[in-house]
C-alpha positions in Angstrom: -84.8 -29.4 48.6 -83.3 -31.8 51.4 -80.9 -30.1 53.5 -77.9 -28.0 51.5 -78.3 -30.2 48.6 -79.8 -29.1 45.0 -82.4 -31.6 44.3 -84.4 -32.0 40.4 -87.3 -33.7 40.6 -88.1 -34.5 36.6 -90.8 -36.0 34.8 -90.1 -37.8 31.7 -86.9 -37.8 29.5 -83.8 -36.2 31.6 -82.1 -33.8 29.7 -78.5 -33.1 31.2 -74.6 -31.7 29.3 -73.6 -34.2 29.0 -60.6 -63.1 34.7 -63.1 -65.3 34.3 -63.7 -69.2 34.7 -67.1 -69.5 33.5 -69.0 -68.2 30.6 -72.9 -69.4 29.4 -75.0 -67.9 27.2 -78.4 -67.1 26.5 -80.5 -67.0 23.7 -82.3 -63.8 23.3 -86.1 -63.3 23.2 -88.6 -63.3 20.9 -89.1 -59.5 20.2 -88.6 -57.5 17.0 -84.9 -57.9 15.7 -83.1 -53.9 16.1 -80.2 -53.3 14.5 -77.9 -52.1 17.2 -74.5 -52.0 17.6 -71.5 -52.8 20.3 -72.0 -54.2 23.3 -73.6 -53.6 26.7 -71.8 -54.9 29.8 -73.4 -55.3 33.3 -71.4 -56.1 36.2 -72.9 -57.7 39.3 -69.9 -56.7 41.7 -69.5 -59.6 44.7 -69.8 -56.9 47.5 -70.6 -59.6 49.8 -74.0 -58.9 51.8 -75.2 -55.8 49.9 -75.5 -54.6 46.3 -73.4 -53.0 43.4 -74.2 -53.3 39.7 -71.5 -51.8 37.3 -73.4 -50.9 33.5 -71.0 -49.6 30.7 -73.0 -49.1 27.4 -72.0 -49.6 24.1 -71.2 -45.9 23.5 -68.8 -46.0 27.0 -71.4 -44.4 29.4 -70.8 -46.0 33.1 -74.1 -46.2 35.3 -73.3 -47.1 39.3 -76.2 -49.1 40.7 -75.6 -48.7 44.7 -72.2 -49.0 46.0 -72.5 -51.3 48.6 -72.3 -51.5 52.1 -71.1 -48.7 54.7 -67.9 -51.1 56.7 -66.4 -51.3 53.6 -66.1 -47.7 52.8 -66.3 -48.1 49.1 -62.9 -49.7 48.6 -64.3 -52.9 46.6 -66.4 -50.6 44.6 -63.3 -48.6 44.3 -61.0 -51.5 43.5 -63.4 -52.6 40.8 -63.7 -49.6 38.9 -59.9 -49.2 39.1 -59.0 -52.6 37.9 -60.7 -51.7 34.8 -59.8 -48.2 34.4 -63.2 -46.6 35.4 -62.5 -43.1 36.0 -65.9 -41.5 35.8 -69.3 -42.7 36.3 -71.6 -40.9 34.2 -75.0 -41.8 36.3 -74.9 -42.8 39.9 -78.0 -44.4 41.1 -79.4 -45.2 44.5 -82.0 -47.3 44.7 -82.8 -47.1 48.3 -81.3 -45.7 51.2 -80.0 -48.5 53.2 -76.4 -48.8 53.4 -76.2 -52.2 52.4 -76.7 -50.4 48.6 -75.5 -46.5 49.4 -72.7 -47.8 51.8 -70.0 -46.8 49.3 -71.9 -43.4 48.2 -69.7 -41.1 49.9 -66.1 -42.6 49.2 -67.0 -43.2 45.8 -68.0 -40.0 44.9 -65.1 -38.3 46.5 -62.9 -40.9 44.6 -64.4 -40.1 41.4 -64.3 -36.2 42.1 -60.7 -36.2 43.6 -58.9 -39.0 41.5 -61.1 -39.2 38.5 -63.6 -37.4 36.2 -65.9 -36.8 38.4 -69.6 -38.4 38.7 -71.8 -36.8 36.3 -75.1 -36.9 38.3 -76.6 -38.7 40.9 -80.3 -40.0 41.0 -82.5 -41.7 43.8 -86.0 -41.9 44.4 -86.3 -38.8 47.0 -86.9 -40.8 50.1 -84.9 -39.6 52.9 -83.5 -41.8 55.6 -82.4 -41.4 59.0 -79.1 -42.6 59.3 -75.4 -41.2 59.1 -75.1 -43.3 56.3 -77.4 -41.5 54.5 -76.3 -37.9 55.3 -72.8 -38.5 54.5 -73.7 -39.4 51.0 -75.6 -35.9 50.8 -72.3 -34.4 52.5 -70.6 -36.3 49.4 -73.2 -34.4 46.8 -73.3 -30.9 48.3 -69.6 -30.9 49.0 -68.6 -32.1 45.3 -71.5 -30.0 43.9 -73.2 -33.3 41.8 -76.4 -32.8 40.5 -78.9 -34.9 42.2 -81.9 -35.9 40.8 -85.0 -37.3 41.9 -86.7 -40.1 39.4 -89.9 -41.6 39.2 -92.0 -44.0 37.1 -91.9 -42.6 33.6 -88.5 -40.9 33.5 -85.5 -42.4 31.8 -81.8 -41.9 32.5 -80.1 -39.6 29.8 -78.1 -41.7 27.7 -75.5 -40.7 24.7 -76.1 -44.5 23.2 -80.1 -44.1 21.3 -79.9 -48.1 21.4 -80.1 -48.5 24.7 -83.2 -47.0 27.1 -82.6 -47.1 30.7 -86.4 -46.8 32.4 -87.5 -46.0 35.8 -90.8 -48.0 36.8 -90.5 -47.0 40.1 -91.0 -45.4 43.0 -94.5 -44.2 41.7 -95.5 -40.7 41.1 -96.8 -40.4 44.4 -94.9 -42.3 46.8 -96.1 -45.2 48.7 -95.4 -43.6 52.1 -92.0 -43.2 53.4 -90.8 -46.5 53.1 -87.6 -46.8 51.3 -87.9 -50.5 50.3 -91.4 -49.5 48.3 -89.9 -46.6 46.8 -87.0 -48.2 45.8 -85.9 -47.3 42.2 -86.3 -50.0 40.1 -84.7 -49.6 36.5 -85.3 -51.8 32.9 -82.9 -51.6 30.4 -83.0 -52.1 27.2 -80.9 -53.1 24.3 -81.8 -54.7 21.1 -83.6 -57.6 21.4 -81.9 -58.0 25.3 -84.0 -57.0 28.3 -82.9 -56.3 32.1 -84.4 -56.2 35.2 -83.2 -54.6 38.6 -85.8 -54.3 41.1 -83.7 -52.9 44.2 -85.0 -54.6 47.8 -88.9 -54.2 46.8 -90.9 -56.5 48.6 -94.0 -58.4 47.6 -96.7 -55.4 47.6 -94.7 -53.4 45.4 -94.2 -56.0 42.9 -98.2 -56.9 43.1 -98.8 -52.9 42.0 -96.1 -53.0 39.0 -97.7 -56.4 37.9 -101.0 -54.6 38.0 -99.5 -51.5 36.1 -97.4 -53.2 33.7 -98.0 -56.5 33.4 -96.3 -58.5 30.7 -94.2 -55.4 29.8 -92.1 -56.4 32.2 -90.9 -59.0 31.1 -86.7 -59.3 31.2 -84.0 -61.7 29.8 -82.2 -61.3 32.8 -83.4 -60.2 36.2 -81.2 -59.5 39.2 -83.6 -60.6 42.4 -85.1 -58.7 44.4 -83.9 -57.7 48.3 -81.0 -60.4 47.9 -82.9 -62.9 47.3 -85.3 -62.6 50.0 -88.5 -64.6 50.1 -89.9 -60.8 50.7 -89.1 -60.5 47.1 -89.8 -62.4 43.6 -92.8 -63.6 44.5 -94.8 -65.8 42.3 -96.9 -63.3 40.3 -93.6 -61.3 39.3 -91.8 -64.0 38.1 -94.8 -65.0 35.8 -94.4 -61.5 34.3 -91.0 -60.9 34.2 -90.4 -64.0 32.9 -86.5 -64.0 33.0 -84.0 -66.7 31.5 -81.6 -66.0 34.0 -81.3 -64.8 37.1 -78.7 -62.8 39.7 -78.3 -62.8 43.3 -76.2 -60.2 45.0 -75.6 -61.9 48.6 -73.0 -63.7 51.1 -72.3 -67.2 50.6 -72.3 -66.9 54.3 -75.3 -64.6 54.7 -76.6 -64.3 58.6 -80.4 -64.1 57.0 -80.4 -67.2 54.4 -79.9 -65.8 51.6 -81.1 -66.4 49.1 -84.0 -68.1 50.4 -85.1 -71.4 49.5 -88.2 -71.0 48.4 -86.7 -68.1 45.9 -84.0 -70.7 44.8 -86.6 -73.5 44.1 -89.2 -70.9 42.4 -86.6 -70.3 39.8 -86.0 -74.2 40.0 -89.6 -74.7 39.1 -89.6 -71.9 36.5 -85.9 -73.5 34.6 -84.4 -69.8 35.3 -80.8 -70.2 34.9 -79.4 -68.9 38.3 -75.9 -66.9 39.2 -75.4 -65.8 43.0 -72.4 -63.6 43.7 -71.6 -65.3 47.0 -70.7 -68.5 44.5 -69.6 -67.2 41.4 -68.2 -64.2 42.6 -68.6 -60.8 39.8 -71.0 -61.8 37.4 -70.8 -60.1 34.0 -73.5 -60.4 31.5 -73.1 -59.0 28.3 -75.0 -58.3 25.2 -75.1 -57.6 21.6 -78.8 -56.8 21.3 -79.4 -60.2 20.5 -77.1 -63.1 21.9 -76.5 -62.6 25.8 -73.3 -64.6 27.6 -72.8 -64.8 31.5 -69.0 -64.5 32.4 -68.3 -65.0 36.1 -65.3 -64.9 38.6 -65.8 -68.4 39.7 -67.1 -71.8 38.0 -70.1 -73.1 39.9 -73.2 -74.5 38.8 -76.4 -72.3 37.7 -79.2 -74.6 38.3 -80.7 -73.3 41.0 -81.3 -76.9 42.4 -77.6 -77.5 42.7 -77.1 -73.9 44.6 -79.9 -74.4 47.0 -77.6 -77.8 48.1 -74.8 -75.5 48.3 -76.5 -72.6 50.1 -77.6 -75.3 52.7 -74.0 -76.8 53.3 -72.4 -73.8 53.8 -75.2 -72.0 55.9 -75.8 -75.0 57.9 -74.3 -74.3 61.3 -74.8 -69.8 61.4 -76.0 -68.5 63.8 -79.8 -66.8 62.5 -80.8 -63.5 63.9 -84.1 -63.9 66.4 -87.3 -63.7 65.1 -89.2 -60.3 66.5 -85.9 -59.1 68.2 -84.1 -55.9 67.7 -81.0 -55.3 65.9 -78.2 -53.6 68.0 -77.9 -51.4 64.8 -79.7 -47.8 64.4 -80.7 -47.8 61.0 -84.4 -47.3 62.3 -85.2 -50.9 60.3 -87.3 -53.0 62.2 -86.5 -56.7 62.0 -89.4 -58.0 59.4 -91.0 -61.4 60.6 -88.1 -63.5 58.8 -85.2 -61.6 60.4 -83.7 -61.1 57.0 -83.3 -57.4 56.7 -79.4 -56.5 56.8 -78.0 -54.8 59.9 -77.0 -51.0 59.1 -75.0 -48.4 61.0 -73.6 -49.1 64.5 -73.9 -46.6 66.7 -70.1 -45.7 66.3 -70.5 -45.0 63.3 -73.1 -42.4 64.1 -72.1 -38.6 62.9 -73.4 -35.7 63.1 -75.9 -34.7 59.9 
């Protein structure tokens, strides 16, 4: 129980009542051929420096991966689903609580509750953070009574569709400490012969342990990078096992901390991953049958990572870097890692009481 709010922790299966300018595809893998049906679309949403992935399954289920960040108050997220007459979102997830990911939390759920149908339930790893940020989104649950659930490794969202499996691999059982970053809820899905990946802002250490647990069985067609991609993130072992043919980064063109990194950028160069980044293509949609996969993005711009790196470079050339070592003069209790490349969160205006 956190606060006022009514938190499940399960174990398992859930059980609850329940324009574009560019398109690529991709083959799918080698697995065993299923016989699905309809499509599943998932929407990387360009939210800029922070994270929002949009899934609609083939039976018309929405799941809400983060919301993005707190200065924007929801409204792209908002804007999104409204352009495409989203009036519910079935599963909410948070996969950390930094509010470069639940920075639209609170809006959106009131949104939802006071314009749409509602959110059907909310899920996050059970971490608690200690920021405004973060209470305001448990104001948004206990005020619009959603059920909130807390996932671990093992448990699976609830989905109508049988064809597609949405499956939590982490935080672990028993949670590595309180960090926030390596509890982060990290989600496969999987549909058909199609495999995704979203791994939240994990960092290296994290990724070592799931290699360790799950090896090869992580393997994804598409994998959205880890922590924007940081060099924190997708380190060389992961990518080995996950294995992806494409890859998504949710960051700024302009983004203050290089991202994505370059050594990410040429690691997928190395590997041939075909690579999408939000702060050049804008929303990336990728969408599957269960067996042939296409990429449909806002704006035409090369994928091969090579290319973006050169692009990432010119347009990052001349920003100013935050200093190694020194404070933000944000209070989201993040300390600066040794790269500086951890997003500021919450001024201290926008400080409330819990």
């Amino acid at each position: 129980m956190r606060r006022g709010v009514l938190v499940v922790a399960v174990a398992g299966l859930l059980v609850l009542a329940g324009c574009s300018s560019g398109i690529d595809s991709i083959d799918g893998n080698d697995g065993p051929t299923s016989d699905v049906s309809g499509e599943l679309e998932i929407h990387h949403i360009d939210a800029g420096q922070a994270d929002s992935t949009l899934v609609v399954t083939p039976a018309g289920e929405t799941i809400l991966i983060d919301t993005g960040d707190y200065r924007d108050d929801g409204q792209e997220i908002i804007d999104y689903l409204e352009a495409r007459d989203i009036d519910r979102i079935d599963h909410l997830v948070a996969t950390h609580g930094h509010a470069d990911h639940i920075g639209g939390h609170p809006e959106v759920i009131e949104y939802l509750e006071e314009e749409g149908e509602g959110v059907g339930a909310a899920y996050d790893s059970g971490v608690p953070h200690t920021t405004a940020t973060y209470d305001n989104y448990l104001d948004a649950i206990e005020e619009y009574d959603v059920r909130l659930f807390e996932v671990a490794a093992g448990d699976s969202l609830p989905l109508e569709d049988d064809d597609l499996e949405a499956t939590v691999l982490n935080p672990p059982a028993d949670p590595e400490g309180d960090s926030v970053d390596a509890n982060g809820v990290v989600l496969s899905l999987s549909f058909g012969e199609f495999s995704y990946l979203t791994t939240g802002d994990i960092e290296t250490s994290t990724e070592r342990r799931l290699v360790e647990e799950r090896g090869e069985t992580l393997a994804a067609d598409a994998y959205q990078a880890g922590h924007h991609g940081s060099s924190t993130s997708s380190s060389g072992s992961f990518l080995e096992a996950v294995d992806p043919e494409t890859a998504i980064i949710s960051s700024a063109l302009d983004s203050q901390y290089g991202h994505p990194h370059d050594e990410v950028l040429q690691a997928f160069a190395d590997r041939g991953i075909e690579t999408y980044w939000t702060g050049v293509h804008g929303d990336i949609v990728v969408t599957s049958d269960g067996t042939d996969t296409s990429v449909e993005t806002e704006r035409d711009a090369p994928t091969d990572p090579a290319a973006l790196l050169e692009r990432k470079r010119d347009a990052q050339s001349s920003l100013d870097r935050p200093q190694t070592g020194e404070p933000r003069a944000a209070g989201d209790g993040v300390q600066p890692s040794i790269d500086g490349d951890r997003p500021p969160i919450d001024d201290a205006g926008a400080r409330t009481a819990g």
